[in-house]
C-alpha positions in Angstrom: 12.6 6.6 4.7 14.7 5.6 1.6 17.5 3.8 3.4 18.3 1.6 0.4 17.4 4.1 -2.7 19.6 2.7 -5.5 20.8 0.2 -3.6 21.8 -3.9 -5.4 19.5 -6.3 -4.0 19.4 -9.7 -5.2 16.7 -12.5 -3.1 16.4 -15.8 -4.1 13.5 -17.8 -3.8 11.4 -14.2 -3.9 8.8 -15.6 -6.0 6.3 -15.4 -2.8 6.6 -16.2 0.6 8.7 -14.9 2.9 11.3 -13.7 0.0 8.6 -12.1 -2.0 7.9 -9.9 1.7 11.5 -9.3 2.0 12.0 -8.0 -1.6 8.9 -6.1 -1.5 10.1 -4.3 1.8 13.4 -3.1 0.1 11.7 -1.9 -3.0 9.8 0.2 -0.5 12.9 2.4 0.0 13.8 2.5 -3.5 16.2 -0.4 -4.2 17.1 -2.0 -7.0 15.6 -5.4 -6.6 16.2 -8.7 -8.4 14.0 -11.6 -7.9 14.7 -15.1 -8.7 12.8 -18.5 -7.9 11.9 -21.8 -9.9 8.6 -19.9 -11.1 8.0 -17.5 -14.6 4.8 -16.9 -13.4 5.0 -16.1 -9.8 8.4 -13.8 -10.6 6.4 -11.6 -13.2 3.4 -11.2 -11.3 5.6 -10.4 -8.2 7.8 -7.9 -10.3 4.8 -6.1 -11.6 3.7 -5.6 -7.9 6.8 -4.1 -7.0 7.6 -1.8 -10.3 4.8 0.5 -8.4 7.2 1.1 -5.5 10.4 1.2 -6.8 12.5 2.0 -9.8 14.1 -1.3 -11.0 13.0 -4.5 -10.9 14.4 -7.4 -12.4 13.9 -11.4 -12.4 15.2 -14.7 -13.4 13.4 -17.7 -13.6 16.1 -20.3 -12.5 16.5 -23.6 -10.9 19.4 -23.0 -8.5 20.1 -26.6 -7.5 21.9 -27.0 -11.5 25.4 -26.6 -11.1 25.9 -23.4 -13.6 22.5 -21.7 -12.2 24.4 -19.8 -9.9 27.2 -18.3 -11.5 24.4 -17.4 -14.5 23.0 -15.0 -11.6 25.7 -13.9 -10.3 27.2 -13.1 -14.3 23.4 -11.5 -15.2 24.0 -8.8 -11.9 27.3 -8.4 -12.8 26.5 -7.4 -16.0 23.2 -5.3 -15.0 24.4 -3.6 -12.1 28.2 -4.0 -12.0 27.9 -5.1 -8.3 25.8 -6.0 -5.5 25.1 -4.6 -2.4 22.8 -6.8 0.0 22.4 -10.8 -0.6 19.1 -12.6 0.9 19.4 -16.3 0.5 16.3 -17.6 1.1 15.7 -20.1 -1.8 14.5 -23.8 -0.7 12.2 -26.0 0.7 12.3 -29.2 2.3 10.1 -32.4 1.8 8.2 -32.2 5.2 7.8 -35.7 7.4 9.6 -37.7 9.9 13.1 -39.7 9.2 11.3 -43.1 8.7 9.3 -41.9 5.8 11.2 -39.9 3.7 13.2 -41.5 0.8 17.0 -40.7 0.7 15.5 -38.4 -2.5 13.8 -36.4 -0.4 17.2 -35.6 1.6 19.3 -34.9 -1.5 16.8 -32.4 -2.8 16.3 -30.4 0.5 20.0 -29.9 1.2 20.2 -29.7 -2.5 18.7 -26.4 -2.6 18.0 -25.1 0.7 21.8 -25.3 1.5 24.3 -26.2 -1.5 22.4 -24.2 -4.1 22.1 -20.6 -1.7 25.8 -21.6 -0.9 27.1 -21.6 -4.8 24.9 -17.7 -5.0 26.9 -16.5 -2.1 30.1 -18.2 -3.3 29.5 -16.5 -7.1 28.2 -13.3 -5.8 30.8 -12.7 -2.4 33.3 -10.5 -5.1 31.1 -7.9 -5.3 29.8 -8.4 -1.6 33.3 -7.7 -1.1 34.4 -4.9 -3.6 30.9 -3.2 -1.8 31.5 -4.0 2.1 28.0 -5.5 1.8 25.6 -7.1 3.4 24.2 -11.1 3.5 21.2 -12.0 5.2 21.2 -16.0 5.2 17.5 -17.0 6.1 17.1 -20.6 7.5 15.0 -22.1 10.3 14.0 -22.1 13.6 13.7 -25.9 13.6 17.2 -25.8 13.7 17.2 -24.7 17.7 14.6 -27.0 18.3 13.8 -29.7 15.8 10.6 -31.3 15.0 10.0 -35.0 14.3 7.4 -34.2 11.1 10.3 -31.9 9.9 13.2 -34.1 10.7 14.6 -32.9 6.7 14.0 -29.4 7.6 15.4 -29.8 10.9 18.6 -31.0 9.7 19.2 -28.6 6.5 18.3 -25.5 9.0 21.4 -26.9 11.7 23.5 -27.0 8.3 22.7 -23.6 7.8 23.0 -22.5 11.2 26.5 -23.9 11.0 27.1 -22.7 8.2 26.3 -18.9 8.9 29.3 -19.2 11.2 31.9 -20.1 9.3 30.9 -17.2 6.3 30.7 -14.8 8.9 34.5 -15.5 9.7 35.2 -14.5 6.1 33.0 -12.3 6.2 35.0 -10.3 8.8 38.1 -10.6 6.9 36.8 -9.4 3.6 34.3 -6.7 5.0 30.9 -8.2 4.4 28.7 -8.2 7.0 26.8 -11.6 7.7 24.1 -12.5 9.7 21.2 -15.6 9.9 17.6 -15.1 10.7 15.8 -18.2 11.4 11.8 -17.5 11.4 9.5 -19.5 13.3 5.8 -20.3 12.4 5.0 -17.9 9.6 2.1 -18.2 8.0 3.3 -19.4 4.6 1.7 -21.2 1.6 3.8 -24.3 2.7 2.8 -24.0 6.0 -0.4 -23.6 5.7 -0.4 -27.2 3.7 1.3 -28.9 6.7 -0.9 -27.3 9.0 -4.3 -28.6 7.2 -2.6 -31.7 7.0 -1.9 -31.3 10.7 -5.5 -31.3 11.2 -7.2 -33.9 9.3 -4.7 -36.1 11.6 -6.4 -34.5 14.3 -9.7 -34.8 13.1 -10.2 -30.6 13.6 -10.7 -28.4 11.9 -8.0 -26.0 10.2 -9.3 -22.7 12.1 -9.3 -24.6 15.7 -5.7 -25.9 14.6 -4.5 -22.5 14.1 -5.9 -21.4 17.5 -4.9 -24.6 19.4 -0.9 -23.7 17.8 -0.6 -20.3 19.3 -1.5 -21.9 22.3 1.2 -24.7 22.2 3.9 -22.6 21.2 2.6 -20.2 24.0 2.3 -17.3 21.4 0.3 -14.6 20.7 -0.2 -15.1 17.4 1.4 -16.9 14.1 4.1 -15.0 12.2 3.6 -13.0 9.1 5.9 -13.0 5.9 6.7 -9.4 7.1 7.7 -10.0 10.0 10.7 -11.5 9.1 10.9 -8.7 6.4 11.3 -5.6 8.9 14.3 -7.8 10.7 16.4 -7.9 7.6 15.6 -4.9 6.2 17.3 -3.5 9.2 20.6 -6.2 9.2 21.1 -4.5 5.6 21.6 -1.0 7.0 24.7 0.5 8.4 23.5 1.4 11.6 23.6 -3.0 12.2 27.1 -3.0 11.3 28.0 -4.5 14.8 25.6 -7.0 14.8 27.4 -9.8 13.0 27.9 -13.4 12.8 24.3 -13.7 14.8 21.8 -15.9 14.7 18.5 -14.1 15.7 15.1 -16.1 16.0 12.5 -14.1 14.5 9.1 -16.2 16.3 6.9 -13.7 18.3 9.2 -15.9 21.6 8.4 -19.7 20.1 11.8 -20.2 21.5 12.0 -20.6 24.8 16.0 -21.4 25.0 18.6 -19.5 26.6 
């Protein structure tokens, strides 16, 4: 299917990860794809991946948590493309650890990026979300349903965004963008797979038995893939999702167990 072919599609924090699987999954139907994350390196190597599936790709090596980074994207897509169709915020990453020993640092940065900066890219780029009836997908965190006390930070900025979500979607039916949350669970990340070795030294195991011993806590089948979470908002950017908005959907193989 090419469901997006020449479609706008701007990602943040796409260098890898789950962004990199969610860019790569719309370049597969032929959109127009712009990447942006902290790292030169990771951006070009990613965009040379995905110039084999699709026709444009373009990236931006930018900090988002300075004030004018923002507007600097939203002015550079503006100026490429004239407009945007779909918005993925998925920039950001917490300091991981319990309340008691993180420094107030660690706070200001995570909400820093993982909420104020991917709000200042939707606030600069909801124009021509608007002018397009488009589409944002905000991407936060599972933790936020049920928090963890080594990701206390993390638990906190995903409830912001969870919050948040809710209050753009109300715009968002006023100005004719749709807007929806997806909050992954355990995916098998480069971050998470640090905490999770980390996780096992503690335990004195090793990392394989930790990874088996996890599907087994969270009573899962297995851990979560990048593309996972890919598939689910590759389909909130079509038109046949149009009346799914304002939703918070938990993308966790059923990690959630809450009503």
């Amino acid at each position: 299917m090419q469901r997006f072919n020449g479609k706008r599609v701007l990602v943040t924090g796409s260098g890898r990860g789950i962004g990199a699987a969610i860019a790569r999954r719309f370049a597969l139907e032929g959109a127009r794809v712009y990447l942006t994350a902290r790292s030169q390196e990771e951006l070009s190597t990613k965009s040379d991946e995905l110039r084999s599936l699709t026709a444009e790709v373009r990236f931006a090596a930018l900090d988002l948590t300075e004030p004018d980074a923002a507007a600097k994207l939203a002015g550079d897509v503006k100026q490429l493309w004239g407009g945007l169709d779909i918005l993925v915020t998925n920039a950001g990453a917490a300091s991981q650890g319990g309340f008691l020993e993180l420094k107030d640092e660690d706070w200001a940065a995570g909400f820093g990026l993982k909420l104020f900066a991917n709000l200042r890219v939707i606030k600069n780029t909801w124009p021509m979300l608007q002018a397009a009836k488009g589409h944002l997908i905000m991407i936060g965190g599972g933790t936020a349903r049920t928090p963890e006390s080594h990701l206390s930070l993390v638990s906190a900025v995903n409830g912001g965004i969870a919050a948040l979500s809710k209050s753009i979607a109300e715009q968002g039916l006023q100005d004719c963008v749709q807007v929806n949350l997806v909050q992954p669970g355990t995916i098998q990340t480069s971050r998470r797979k640090k905490l999770m070795e980390k996780l096992a030294a503690q335990e004195g195991i090793d990392y394989a038995e930790y990874l088996l011993d996890s599907t087994r806590r969270l009573r899962i089948s297995r851990l979560g893939e990048p593309g996972d979470v890919a598939e689910l908002v590759a389909f909130l950017a079509t038109e046949e999702s149009r009346w799914i908005h304002g939703t918070i959907i938990d993308v966790d193989g059923g990690q959630n167990k809450g009503v």
